[in-house]
Backbone as CSV, one residue per row, in Angstrom:
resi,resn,N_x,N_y,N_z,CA_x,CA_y,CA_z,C_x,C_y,C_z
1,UNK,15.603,-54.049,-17.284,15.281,-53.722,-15.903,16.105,-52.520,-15.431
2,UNK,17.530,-52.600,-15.924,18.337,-51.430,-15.555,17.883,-50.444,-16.241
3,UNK,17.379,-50.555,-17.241,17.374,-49.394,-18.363,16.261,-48.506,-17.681
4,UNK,14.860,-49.031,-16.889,13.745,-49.147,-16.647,14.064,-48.059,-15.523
5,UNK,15.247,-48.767,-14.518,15.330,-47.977,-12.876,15.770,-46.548,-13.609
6,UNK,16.676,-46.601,-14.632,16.996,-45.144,-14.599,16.429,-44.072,-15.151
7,UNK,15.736,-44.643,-16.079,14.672,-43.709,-17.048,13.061,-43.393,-15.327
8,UNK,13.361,-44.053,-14.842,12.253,-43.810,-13.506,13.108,-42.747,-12.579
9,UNK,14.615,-43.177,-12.402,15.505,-41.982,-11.725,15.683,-40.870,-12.046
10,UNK,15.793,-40.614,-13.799,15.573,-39.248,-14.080,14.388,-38.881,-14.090
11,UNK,13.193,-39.416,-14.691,11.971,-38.461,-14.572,11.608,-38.131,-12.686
12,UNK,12.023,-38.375,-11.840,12.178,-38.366,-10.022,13.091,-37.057,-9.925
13,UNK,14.106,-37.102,-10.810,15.122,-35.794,-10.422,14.637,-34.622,-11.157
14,UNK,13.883,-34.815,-12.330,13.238,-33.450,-13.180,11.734,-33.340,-12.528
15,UNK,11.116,-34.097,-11.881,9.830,-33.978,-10.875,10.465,-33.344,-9.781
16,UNK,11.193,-33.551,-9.240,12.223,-33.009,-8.079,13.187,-33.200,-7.565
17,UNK,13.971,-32.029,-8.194,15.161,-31.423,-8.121,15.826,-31.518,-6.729
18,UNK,16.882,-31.884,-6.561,17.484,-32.054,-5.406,18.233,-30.574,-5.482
19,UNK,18.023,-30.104,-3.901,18.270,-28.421,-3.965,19.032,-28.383,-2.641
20,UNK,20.384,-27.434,-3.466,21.079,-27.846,-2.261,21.149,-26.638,-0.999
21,UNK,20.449,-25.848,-1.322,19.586,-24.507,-0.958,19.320,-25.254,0.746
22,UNK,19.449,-23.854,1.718,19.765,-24.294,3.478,18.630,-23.136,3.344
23,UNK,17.899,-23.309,4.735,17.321,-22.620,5.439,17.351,-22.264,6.668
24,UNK,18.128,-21.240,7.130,18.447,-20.918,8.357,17.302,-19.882,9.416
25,UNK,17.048,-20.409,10.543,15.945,-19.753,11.496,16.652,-18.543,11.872
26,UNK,16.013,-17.380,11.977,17.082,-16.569,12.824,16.709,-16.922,14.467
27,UNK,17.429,-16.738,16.375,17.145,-16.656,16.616,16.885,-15.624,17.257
28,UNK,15.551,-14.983,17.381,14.832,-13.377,17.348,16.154,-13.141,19.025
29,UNK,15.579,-14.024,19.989,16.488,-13.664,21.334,17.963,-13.259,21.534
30,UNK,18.244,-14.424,20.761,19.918,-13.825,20.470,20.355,-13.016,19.713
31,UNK,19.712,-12.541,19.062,19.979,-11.531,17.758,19.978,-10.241,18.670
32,UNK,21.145,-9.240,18.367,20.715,-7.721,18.687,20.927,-6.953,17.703
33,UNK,20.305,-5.835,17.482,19.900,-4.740,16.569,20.506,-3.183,17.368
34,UNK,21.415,-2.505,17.014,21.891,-1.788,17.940,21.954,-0.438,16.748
35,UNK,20.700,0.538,16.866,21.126,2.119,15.925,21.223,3.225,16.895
36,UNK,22.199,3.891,15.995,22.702,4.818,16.339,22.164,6.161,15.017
37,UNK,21.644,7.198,15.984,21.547,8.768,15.323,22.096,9.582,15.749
38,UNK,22.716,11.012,14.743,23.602,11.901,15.040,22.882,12.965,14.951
39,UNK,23.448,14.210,16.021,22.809,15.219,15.698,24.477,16.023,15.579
40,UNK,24.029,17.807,15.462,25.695,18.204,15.541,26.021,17.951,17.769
41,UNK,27.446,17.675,17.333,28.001,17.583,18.357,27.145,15.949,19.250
42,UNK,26.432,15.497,18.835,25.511,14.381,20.025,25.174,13.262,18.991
43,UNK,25.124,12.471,19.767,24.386,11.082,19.204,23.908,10.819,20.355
44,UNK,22.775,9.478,19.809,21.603,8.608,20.721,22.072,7.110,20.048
45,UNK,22.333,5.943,21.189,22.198,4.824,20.771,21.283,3.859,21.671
46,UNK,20.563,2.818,20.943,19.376,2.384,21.414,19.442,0.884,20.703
47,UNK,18.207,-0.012,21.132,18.446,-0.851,20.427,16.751,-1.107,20.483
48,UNK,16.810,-2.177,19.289,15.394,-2.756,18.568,15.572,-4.319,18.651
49,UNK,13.931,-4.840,18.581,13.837,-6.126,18.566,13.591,-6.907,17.078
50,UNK,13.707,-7.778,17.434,13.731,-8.986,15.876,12.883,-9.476,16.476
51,UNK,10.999,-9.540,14.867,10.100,-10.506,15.676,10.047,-11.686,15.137
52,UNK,11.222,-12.007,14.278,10.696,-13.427,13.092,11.883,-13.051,11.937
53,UNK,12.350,-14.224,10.837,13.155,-14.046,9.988,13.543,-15.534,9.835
54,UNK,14.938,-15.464,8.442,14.865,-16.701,8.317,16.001,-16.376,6.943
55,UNK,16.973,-17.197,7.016,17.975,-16.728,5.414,17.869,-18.114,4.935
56,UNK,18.261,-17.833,3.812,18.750,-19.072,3.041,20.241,-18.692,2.308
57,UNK,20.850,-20.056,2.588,22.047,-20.228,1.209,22.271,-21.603,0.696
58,UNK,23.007,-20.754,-0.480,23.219,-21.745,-1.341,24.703,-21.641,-2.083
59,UNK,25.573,-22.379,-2.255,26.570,-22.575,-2.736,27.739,-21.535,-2.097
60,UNK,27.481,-21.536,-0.919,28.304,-20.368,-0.169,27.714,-18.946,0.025
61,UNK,26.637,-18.869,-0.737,26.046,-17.037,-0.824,24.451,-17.304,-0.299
62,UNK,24.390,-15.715,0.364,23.121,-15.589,0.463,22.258,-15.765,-0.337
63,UNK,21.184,-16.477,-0.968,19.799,-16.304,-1.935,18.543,-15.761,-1.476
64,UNK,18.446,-15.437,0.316,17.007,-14.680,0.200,17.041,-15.147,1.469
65,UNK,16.212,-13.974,2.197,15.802,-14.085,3.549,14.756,-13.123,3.605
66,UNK,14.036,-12.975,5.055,12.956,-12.216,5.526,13.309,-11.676,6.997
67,UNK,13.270,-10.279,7.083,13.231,-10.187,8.850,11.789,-9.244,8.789
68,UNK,11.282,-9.418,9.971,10.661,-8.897,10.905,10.984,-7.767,11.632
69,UNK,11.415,-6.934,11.953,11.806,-5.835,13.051,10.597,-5.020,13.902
70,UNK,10.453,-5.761,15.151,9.455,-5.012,15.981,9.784,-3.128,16.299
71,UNK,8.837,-2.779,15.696,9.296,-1.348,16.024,8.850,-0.596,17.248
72,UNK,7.934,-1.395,18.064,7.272,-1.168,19.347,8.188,-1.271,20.183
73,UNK,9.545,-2.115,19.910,10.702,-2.468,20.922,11.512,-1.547,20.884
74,UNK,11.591,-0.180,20.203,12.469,0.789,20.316,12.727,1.067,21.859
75,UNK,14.371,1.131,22.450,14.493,1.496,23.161,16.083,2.966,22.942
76,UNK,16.249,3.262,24.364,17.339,3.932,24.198,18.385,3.673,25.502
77,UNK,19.348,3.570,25.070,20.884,3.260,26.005,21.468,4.023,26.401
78,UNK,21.540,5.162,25.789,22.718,6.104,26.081,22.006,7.382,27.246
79,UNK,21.205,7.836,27.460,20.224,8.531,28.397,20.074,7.646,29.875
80,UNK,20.473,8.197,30.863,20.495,7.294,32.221,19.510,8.063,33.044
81,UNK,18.726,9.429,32.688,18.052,10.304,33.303,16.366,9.351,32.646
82,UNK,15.651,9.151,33.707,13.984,8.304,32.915,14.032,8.983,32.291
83,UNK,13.266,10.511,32.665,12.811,11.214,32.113,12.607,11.844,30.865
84,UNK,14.248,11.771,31.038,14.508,12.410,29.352,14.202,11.224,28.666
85,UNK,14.800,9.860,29.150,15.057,9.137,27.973,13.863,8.259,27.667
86,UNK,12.275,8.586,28.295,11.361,8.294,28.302,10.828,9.421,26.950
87,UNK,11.204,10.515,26.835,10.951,11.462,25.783,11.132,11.107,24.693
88,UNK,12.317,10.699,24.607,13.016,10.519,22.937,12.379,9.263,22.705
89,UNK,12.570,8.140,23.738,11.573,7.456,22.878,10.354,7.520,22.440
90,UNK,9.607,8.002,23.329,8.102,8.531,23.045,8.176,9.650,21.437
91,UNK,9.214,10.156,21.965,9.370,11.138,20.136,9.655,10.448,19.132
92,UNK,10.540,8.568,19.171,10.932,8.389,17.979,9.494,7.224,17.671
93,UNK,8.935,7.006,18.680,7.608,6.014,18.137,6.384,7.091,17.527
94,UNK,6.933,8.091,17.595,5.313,9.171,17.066,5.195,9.443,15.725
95,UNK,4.507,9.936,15.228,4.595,10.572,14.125,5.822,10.874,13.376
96,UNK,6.314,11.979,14.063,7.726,12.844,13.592,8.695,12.026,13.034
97,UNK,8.856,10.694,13.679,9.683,9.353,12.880,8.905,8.279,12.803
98,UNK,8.683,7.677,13.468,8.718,6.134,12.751,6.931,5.732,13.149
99,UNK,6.362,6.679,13.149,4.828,6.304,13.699,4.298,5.410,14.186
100,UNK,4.714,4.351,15.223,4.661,3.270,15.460,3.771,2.561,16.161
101,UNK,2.401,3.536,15.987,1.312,2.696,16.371,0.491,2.329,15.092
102,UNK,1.116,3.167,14.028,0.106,2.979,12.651,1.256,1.800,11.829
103,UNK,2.668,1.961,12.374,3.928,1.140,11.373,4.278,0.148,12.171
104,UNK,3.687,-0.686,13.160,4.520,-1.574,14.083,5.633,-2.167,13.382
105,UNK,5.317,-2.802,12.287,6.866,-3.426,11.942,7.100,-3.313,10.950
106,UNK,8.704,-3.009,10.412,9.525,-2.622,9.799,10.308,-4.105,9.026
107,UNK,10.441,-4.337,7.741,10.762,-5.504,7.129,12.193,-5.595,6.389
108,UNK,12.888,-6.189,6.402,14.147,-6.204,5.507,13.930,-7.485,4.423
109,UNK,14.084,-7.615,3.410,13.736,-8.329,2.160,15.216,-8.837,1.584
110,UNK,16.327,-9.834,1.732,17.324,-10.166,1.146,17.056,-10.745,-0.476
111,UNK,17.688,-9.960,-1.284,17.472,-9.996,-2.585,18.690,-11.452,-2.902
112,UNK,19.846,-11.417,-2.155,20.854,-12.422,-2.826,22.089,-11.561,-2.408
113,UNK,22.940,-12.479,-2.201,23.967,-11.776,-2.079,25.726,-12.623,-2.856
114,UNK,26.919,-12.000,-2.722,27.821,-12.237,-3.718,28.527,-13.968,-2.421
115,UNK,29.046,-14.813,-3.439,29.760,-15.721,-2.233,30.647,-15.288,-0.890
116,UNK,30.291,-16.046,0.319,31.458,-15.138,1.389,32.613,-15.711,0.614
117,UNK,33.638,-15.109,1.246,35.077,-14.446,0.423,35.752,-14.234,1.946
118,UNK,36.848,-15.401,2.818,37.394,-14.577,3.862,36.104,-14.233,4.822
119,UNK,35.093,-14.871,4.842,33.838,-14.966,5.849,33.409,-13.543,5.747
120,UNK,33.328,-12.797,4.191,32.393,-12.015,4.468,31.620,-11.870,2.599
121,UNK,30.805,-11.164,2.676,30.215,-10.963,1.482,29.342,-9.579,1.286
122,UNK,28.931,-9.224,0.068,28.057,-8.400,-0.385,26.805,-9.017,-0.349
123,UNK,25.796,-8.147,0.199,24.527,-8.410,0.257,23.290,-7.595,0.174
124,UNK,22.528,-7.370,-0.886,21.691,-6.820,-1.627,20.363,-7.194,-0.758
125,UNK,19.111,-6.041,-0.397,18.098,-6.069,-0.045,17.039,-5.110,-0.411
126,UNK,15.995,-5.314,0.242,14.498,-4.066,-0.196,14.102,-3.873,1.751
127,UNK,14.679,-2.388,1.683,13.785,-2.385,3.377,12.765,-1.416,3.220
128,UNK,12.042,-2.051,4.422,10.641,-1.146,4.152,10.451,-0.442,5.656
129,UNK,10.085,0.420,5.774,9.831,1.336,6.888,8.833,2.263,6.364
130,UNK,7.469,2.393,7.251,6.622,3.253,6.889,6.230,2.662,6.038
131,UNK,6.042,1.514,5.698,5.362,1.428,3.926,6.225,1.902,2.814
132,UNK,7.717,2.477,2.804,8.661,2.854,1.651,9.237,1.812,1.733
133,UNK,9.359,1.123,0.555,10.831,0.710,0.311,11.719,0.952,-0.430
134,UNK,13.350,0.927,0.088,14.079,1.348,-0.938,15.185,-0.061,-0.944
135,UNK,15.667,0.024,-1.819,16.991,-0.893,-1.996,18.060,-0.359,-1.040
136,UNK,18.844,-1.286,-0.735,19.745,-1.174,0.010,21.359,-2.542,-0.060
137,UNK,22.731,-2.065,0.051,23.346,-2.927,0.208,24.114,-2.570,0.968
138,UNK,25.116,-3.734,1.515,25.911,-3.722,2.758,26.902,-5.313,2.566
139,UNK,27.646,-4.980,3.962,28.807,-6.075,3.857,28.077,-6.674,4.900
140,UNK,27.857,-8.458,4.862,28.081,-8.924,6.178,29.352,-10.191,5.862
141,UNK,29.335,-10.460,7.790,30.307,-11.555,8.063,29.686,-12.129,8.449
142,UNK,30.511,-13.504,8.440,29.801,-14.794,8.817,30.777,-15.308,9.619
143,UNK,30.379,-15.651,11.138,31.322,-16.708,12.002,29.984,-18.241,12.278
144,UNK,30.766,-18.452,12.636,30.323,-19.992,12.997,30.697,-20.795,14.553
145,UNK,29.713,-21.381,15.056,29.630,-22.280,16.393,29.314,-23.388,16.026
146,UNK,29.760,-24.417,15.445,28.381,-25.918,15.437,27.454,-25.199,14.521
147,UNK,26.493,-25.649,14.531,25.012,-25.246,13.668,24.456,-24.133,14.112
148,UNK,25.472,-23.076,14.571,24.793,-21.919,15.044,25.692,-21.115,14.466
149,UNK,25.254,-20.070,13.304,26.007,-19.331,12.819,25.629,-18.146,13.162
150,UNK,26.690,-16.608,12.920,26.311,-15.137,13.428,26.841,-14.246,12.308
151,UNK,25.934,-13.425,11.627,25.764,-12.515,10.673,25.770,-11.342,11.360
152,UNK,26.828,-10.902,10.803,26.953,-9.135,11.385,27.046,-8.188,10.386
153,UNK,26.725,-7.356,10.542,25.783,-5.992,9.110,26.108,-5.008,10.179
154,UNK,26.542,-3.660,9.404,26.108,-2.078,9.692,25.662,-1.859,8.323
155,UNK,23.934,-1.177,8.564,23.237,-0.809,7.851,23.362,0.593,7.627
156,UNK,23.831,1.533,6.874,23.460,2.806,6.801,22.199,3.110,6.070
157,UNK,21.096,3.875,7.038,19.844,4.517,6.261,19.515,5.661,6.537
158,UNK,19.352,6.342,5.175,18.836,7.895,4.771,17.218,7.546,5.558
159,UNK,17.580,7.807,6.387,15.233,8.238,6.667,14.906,8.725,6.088
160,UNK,15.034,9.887,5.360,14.253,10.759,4.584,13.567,10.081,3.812
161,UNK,14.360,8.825,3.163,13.716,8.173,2.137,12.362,7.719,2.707
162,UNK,12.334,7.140,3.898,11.107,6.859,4.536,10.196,7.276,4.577
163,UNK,10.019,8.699,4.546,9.550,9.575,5.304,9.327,10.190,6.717
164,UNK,10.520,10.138,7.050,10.960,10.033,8.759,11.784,11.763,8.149
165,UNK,11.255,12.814,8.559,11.770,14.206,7.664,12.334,14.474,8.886
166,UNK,12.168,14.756,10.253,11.932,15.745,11.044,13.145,16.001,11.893
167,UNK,13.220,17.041,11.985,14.620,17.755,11.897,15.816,17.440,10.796
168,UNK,15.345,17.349,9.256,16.256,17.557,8.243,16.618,18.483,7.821
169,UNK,17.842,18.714,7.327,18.096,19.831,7.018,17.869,20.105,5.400
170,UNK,17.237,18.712,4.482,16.567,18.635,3.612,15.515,19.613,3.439
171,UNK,14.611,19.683,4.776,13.221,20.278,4.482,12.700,20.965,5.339
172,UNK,13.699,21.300,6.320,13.982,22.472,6.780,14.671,23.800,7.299
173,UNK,14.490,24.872,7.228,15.692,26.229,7.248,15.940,25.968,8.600
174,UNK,16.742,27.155,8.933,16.832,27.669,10.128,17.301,26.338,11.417
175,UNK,17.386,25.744,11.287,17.484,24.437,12.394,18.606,24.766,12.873
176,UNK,19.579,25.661,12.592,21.110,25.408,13.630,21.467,24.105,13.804
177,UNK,22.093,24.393,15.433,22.411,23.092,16.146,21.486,21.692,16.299
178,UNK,20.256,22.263,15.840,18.871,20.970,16.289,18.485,20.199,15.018
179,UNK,19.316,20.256,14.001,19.204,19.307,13.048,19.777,17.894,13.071
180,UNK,19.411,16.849,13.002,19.169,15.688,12.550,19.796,15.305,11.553
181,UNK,21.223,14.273,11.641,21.609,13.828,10.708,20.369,12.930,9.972
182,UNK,20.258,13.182,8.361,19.551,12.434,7.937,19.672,11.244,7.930
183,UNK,21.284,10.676,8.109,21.331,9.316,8.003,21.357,8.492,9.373
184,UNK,20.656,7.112,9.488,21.167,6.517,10.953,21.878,5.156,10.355
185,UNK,22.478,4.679,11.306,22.661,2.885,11.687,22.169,2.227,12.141
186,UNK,22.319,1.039,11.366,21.726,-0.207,12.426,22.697,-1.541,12.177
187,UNK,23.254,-1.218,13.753,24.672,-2.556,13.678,23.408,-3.691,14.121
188,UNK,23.730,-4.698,13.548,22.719,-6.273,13.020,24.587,-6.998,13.516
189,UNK,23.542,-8.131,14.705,24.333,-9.203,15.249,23.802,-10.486,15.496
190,UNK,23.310,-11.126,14.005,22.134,-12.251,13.753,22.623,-13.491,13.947
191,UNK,22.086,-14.373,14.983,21.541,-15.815,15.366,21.119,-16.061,14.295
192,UNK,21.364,-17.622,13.504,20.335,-18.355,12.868,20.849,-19.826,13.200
193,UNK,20.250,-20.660,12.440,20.298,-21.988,13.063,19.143,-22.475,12.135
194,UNK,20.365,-23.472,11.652,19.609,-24.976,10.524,17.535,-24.866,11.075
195,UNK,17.150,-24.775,10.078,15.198,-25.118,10.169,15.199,-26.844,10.718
């Protein structure tokens, strides 16, 4: 009879595996997304929305997540004049960057990342913007509330890779002062919470 329960207990654990694998919600509201672009002498900082996402871990490390990034939510902070700062955004949803009536949303893909270490870790991804994706890695930290934990990331990204060209000094002469650092940020201050 004993022999019986356990030969029934293992074929239950090789049918299914007890996984000690978490799934964390992000939440989109509490989460902020805060980039910053340089030009010479100036920067613009603004922030973006989170429409959906979700991490998982396992044994202390990241194994895989999904975000969402609404790109229709581009705004800008640093401009207190409408006018102007009704421009730049209207310039960064167009064509020239992030085309954002043909690209609404922008995806980040967590490949896995190394154990936190001192509440922080290495973390490996695929982001996509425009339909490119490239690989990407970065440091985040991890604090903790109760069942509400907060992931913080500065992302550095080359646009070019995107195809976001405009005002590079990649692929174009003459620009002087009106060139466009190719690279931007995106400081990530992520909500999640047990599924």
């Amino acid at each position: 009879m004993k022999k019986t329960s356990l030969i029934a207990l293992i074929i239950l654990l090789i049918a299914f595996p007890v996984s000690a694998q978490k799934k964390l919600t992000v939440v989109p509201g509490a989460t902020k997304i805060t980039w910053t672009g340089k030009k010479l002498g100036k920067e613009h900082v603004g922030t973006i929305g989170l429409k959906d996402g979700y991490i998982t871990i396992e044994k202390n490390a990241i194994t895989g997540g999904e975000f969402l990034v609404d790109m229709t939510t581009i705004k800008n902070t640093d401009l207190q004049d409408e006018k102007m700062n009704g421009m730049l955004v209207g310039h960064l949803k167009s064509d020239d960057f992030f085309g954002v009536e043909k690209y609404p949303v922008s995806k980040l893909v967590l490949t896995g990342g190394s154990r936190f270490v001192h509440g922080a870790s290495t973390v490996k991804g695929i982001l996509t913007i425009k339909n490119s994706s490239h690989p990407v890695e970065f440091t985040v930290k991890v604090s903790a509330l109760g069942d509400i934990k907060t992931y913080s990331a500065v992302i550095t990204v080359d646009r070019t890779l995107y195809d976001v060209k405009y005002g590079s000094g990649k692929f174009f002469t003459d620009l002087g002062d009106k060139a466009i650092s190719d690279e931007f940020t995106l400081e990530i201050s992520l909500v999640a919470k047990k599924s």
